[in-house]
C-alpha positions as a LaTeX table, in Angstrom:
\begin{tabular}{lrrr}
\hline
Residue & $x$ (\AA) & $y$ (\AA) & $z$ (\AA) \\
\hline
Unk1 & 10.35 & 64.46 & 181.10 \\
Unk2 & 12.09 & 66.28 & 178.75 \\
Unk3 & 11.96 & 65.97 & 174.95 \\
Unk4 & 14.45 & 64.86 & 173.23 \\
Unk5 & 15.78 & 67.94 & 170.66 \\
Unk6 & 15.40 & 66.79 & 166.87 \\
Unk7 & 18.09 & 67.39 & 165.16 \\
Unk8 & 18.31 & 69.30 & 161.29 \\
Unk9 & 17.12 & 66.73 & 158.98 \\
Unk10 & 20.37 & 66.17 & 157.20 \\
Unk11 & 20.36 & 65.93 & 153.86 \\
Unk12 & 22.31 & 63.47 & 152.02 \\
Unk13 & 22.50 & 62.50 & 148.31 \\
Unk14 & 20.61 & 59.52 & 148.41 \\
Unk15 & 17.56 & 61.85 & 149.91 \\
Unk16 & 18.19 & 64.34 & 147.47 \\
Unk17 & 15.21 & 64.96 & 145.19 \\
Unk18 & 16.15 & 63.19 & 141.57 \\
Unk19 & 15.55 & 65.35 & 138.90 \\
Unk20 & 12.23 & 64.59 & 137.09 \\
Unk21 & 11.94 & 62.70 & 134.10 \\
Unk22 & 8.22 & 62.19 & 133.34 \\
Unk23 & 8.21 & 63.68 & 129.82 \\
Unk24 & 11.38 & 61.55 & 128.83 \\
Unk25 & 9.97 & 58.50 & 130.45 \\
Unk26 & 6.61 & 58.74 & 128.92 \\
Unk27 & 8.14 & 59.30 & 125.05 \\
Unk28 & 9.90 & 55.84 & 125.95 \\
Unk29 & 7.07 & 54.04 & 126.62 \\
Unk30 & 5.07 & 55.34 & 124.39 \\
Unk31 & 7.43 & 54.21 & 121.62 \\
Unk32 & 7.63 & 51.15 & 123.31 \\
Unk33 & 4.24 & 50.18 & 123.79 \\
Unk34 & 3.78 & 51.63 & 119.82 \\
Unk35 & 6.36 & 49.34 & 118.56 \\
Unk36 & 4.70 & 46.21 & 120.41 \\
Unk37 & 1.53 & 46.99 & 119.02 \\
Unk38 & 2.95 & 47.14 & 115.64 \\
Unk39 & 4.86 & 43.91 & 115.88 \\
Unk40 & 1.58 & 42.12 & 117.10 \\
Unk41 & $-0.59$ & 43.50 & 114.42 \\
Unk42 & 2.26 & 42.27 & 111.78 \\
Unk43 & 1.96 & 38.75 & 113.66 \\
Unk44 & $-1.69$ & 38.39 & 113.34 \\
Unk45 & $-1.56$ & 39.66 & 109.93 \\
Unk46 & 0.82 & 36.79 & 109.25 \\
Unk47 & $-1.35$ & 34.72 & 110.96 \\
Unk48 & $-4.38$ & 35.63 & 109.03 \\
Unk49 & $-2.88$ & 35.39 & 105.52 \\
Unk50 & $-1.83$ & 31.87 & 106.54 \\
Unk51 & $-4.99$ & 30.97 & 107.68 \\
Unk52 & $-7.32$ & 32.38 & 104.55 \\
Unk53 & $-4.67$ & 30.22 & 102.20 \\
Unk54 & $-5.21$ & 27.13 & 103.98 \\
Unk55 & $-8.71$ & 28.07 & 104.51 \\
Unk56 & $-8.93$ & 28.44 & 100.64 \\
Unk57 & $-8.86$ & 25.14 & 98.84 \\
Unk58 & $-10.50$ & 25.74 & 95.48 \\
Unk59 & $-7.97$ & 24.46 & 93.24 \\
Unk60 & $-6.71$ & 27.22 & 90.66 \\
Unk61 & $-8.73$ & 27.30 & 87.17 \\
Unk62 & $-11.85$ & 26.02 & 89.30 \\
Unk63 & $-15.26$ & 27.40 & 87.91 \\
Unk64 & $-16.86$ & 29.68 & 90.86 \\
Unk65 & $-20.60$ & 30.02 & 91.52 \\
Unk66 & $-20.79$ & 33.64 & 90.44 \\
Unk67 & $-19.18$ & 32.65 & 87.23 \\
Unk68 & $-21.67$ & 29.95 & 86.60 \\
Unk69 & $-23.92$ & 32.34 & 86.98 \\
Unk70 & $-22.72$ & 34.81 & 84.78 \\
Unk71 & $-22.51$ & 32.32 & 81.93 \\
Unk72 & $-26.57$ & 31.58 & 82.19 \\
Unk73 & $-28.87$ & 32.72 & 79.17 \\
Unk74 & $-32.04$ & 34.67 & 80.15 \\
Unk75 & $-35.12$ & 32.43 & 78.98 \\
Unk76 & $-36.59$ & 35.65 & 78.24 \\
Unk77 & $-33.86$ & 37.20 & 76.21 \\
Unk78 & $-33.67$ & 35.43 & 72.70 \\
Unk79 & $-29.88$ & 35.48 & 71.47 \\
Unk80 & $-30.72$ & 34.53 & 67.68 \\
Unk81 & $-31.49$ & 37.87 & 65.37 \\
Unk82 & $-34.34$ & 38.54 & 64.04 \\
Unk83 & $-35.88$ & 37.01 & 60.62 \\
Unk84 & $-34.69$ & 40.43 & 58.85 \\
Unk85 & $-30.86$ & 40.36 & 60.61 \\
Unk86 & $-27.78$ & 41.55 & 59.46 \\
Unk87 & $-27.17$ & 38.73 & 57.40 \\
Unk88 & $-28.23$ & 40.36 & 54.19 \\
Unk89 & $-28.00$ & 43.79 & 55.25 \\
Unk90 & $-24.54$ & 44.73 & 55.06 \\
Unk91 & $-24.05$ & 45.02 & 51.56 \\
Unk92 & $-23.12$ & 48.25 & 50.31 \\
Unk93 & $-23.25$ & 47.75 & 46.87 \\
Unk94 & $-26.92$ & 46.47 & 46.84 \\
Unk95 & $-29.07$ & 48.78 & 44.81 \\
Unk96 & $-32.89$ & 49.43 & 44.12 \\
Unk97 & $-32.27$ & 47.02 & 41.16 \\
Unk98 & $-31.17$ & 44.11 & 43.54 \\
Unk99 & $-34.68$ & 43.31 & 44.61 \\
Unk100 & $-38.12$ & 44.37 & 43.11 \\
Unk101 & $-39.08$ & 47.46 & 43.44 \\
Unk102 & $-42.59$ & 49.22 & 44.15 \\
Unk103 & $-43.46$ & 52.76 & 42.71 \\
Unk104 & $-44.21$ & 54.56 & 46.30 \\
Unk105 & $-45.37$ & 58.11 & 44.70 \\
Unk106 & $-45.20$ & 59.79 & 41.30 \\
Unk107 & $-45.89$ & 60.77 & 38.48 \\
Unk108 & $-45.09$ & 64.48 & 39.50 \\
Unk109 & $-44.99$ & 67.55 & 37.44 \\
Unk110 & $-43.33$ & 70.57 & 38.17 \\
Unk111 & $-45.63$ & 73.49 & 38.57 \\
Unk112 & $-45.22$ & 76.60 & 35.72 \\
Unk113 & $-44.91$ & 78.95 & 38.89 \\
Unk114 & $-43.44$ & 78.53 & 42.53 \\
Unk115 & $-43.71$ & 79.97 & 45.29 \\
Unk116 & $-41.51$ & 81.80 & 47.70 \\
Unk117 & $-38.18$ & 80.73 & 47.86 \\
Unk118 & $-38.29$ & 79.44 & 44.78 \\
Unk119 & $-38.30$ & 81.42 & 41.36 \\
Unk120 & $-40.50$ & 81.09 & 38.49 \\
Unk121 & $-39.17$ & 78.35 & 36.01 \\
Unk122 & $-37.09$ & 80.18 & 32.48 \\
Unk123 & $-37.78$ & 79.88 & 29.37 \\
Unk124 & $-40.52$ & 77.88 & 29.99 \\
Unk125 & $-38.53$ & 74.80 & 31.74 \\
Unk126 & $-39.80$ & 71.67 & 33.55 \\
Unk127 & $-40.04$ & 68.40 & 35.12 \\
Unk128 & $-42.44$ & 65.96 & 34.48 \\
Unk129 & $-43.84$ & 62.23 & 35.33 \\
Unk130 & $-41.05$ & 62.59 & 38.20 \\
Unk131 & $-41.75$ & 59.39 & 40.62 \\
Unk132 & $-40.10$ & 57.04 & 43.35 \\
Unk133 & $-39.53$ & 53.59 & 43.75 \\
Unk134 & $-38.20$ & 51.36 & 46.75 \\
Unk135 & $-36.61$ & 48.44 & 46.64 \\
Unk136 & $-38.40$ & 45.55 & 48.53 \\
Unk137 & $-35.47$ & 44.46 & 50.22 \\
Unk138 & $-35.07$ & 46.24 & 54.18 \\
Unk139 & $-31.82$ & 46.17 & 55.63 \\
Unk140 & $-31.90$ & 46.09 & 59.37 \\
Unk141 & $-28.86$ & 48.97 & 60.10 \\
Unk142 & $-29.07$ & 49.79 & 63.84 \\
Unk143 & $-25.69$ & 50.92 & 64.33 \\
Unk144 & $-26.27$ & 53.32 & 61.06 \\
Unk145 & $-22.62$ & 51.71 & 59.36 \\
Unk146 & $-24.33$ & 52.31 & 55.98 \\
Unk147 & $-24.11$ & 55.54 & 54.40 \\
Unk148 & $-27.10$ & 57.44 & 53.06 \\
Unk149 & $-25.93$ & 58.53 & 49.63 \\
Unk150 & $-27.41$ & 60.19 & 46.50 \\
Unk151 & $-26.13$ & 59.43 & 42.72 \\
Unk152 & $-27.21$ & 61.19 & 39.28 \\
Unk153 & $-27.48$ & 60.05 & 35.92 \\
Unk154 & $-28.43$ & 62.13 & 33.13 \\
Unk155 & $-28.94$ & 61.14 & 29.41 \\
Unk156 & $-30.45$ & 63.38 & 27.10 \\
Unk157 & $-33.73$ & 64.42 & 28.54 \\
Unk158 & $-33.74$ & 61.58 & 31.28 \\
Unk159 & $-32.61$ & 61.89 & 34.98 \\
Unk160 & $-32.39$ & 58.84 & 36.80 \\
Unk161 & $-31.14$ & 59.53 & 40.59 \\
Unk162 & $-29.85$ & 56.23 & 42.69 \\
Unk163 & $-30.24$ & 56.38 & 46.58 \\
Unk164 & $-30.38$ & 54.98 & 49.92 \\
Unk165 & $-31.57$ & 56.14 & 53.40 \\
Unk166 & $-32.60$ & 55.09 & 56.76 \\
Unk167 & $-36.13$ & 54.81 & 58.12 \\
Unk168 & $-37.20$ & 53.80 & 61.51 \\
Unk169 & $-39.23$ & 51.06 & 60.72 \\
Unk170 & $-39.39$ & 48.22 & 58.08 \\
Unk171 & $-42.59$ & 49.39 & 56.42 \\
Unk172 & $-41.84$ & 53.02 & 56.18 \\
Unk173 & $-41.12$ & 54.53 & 52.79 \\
Unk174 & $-39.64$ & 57.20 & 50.39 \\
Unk175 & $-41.87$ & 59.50 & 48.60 \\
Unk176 & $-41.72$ & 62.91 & 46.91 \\
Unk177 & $-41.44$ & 66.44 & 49.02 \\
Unk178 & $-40.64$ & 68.77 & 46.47 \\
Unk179 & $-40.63$ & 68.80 & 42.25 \\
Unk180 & $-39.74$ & 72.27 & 41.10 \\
Unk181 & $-37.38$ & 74.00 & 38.46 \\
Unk182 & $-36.58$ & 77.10 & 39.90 \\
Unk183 & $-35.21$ & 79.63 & 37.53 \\
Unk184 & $-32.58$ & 77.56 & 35.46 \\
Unk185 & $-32.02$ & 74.88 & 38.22 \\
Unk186 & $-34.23$ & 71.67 & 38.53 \\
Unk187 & $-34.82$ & 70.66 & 42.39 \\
Unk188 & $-36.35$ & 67.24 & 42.81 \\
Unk189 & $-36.41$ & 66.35 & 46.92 \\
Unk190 & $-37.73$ & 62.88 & 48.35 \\
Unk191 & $-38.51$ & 62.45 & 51.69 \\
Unk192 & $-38.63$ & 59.35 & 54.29 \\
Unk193 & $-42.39$ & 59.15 & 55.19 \\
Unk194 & $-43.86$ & 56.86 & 58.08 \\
Unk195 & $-46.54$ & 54.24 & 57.65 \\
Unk196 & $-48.60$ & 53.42 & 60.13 \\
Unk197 & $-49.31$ & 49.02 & 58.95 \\
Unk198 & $-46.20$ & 48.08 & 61.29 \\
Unk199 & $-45.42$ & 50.84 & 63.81 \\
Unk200 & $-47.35$ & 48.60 & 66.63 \\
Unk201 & $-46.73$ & 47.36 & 69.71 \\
Unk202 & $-46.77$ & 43.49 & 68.97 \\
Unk203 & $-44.22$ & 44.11 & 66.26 \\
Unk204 & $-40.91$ & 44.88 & 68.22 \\
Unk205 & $-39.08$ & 43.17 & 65.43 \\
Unk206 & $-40.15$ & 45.84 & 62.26 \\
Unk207 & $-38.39$ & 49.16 & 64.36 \\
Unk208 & $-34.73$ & 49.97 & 62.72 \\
Unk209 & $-33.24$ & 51.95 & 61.83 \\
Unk210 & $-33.60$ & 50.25 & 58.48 \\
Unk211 & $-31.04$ & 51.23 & 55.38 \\
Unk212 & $-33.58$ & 51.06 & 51.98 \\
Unk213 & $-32.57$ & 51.44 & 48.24 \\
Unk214 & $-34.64$ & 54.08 & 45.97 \\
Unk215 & $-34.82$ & 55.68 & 42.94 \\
Unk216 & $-36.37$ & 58.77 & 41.15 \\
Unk217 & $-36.96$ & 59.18 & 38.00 \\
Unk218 & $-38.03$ & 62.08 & 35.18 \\
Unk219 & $-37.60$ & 63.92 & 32.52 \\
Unk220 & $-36.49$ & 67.49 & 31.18 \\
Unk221 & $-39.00$ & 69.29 & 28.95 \\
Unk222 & $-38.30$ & 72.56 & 27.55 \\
Unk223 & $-34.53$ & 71.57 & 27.31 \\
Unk224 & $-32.12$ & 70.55 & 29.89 \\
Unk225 & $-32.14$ & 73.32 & 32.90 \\
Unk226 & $-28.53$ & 74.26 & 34.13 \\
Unk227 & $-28.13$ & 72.50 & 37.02 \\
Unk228 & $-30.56$ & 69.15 & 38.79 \\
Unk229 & $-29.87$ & 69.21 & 43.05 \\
Unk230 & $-31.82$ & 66.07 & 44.27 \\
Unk231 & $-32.26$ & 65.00 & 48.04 \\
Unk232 & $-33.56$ & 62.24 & 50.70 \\
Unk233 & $-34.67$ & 64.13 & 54.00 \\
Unk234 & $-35.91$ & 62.71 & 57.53 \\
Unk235 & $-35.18$ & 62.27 & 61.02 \\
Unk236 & $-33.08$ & 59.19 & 60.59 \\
Unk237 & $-30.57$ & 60.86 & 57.65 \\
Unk238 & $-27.68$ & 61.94 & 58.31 \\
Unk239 & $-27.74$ & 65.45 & 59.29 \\
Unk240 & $-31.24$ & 65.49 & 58.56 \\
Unk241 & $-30.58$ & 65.38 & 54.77 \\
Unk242 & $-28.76$ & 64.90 & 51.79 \\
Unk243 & $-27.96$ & 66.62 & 48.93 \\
Unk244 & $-25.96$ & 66.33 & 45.42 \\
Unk245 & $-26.33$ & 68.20 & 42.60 \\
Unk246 & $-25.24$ & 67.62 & 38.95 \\
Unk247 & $-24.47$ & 70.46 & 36.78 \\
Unk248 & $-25.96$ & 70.32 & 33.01 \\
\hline
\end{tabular}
C-alpha cells in the first residue's frame, strides 16, 4: 500500500517560535518575589513590636531588678571615711601653729667648709641651731588639692620659714637634708623622710597622701648673708621639690 506523501510542515504564526524573554521575565520576578519578601518582613516586624509592647507590662517609673541591684552597699566596702577624713583637712590656712608641734630634727649648724657644689662660706658666715618642727595635726589629701608651699620671714638675725608638704603616710615626717651658706647665700633644705611605726599592713587607714604643716627655724651669725633659698623635697612634692628664696 502506498504511503501517503507528507506534506511541507507549513508554518503559520501561531507555530512561529516567540521570541525569548527569559532574562526580562526573570528581572520581573525577581523584583516581585523581592518586594513580597519585603512587605512580609515589614508585617512581622509590625507584628513583633506589637507583641513585645503588650508583652511588656511593667508600668513606667517601675524599679527593675538590675537597678535594685545596683543600689546595694557591699558589706565589705565601708562608705563612712576614715577617723582622719577630710573633715578637718581642707583648710588651707591651717599652719604649724594650729596644732602642737614636735621638733622632728635640729639643732643644725652650718659647716665652715662645703663641699662640691657648694662654695666655702665669706667672710666667715653661718647658720646655726637650724631645726624643724611638724605640726601634729595630718591632713588626709588624696587628691593632692592642697598646695605644697614655702614662706620666709626674716628679722634681724632670725629666719623663720613656714611650710607644708605631702607625705605618704600619717606618721612620716619632715627633717633636715641640707644646712649650708655657700659663698654669700644661706641654703637651708628639709626633706620628707619615711617612718617605719605605721607603714604596715594592718594599717590601711595611715597611707595618704597626707598634707602636714612645718617650720624651720635659725639664725644668721657673722651678719646676714645675701640671699636665704629654703626647700621641702620628696616623692610626694610637687615636682619633686620646692623652692623660694628671700633676698637680704
Amino acid at each position: 500500500m502506498k504511503k501517503p506523501t507528507q506534506s511541507p510542515r507549513e508554518t503559520t504564526p501561531s507555530s512561529r517560535p516567540l521570541p525569548r524573554s527569559g532574562p526580562s521575565r526573570r528581572r520581573l520576578l525577581s523584583a516581585v518575589a523581592t518586594a513580597g519578601i519585603g512587605g512580609l518582613a515589614g508585617c512581622m516586624n509590625i507584628f513583633g513590636s506589637s507583641g513585645e509592647s503588650q508583652g511588656d507590662t511593667t508600668p513606667v517609673g517601675a524599679s527593675t531588678t538590675t537597678t535594685a541591684q545596683d543600689d546595694r552597699v557591699d558589706p565589705t566596702t565601708s562608705t563612712s571615711p576614715p577617723s582622719t577624713s577630710q573633715t578637718v583637712t581642707d583648710d588651707p590656712t591651717a599652719t604649724v601653729e594650729s596644732t602642737p608641734a614636735v621638733r622632728t630634727d635640729g639643732p643644725v649648724d652650718s659647716p665652715p667648709s662645703n663641699e662640691s657644689p657648694y662654695d666655702d662660706p665669706d667672710d666667715g658666715l653661718s647658720l646655726t641651731g637650724v631645726t624643724v618642727q611638724v605640726a601634729g595635726e595630718r591632713r588626709r589629701d588624696s587628691m593632692l588639692r592642697l598646695a605644697d608651699q614655702l614662706t620666709i620671714e626674716v628679722k634681724g638675725d632670725r629666719f623663720k620659714v613656714r611650710g607644708r608638704g605631702h607625705v605618704e603616710w600619717e606618721c612620716d615626717t619632715v627633717g633636715l637634708r641640707t644646712v649650708v651658706v655657700d659663698g654669700r647665700h644661706a641654703r637651708a633644705y628639709a626633706e620628707t623622710r619615711e617612718v617605719d611605726s605605721c607603714r604596715t599592713p594592718d594599717n590601711p587607714a595611715g597611707r595618704g597622701p597626707w598634707a602636714i604643716s612645718f617650720s624651720i627655724d635659725g639664725r644668721f651669725e657673722g651678719g646676714q648673708p645675701d640671699a636665704l633659698t629654703v626647700s621641702i623635697q620628696g616623692s610626694f612634692i610637687d615636682d619633686s621639690g620646692v623652692f623660694a628664696t628671700e633676698s637680704l
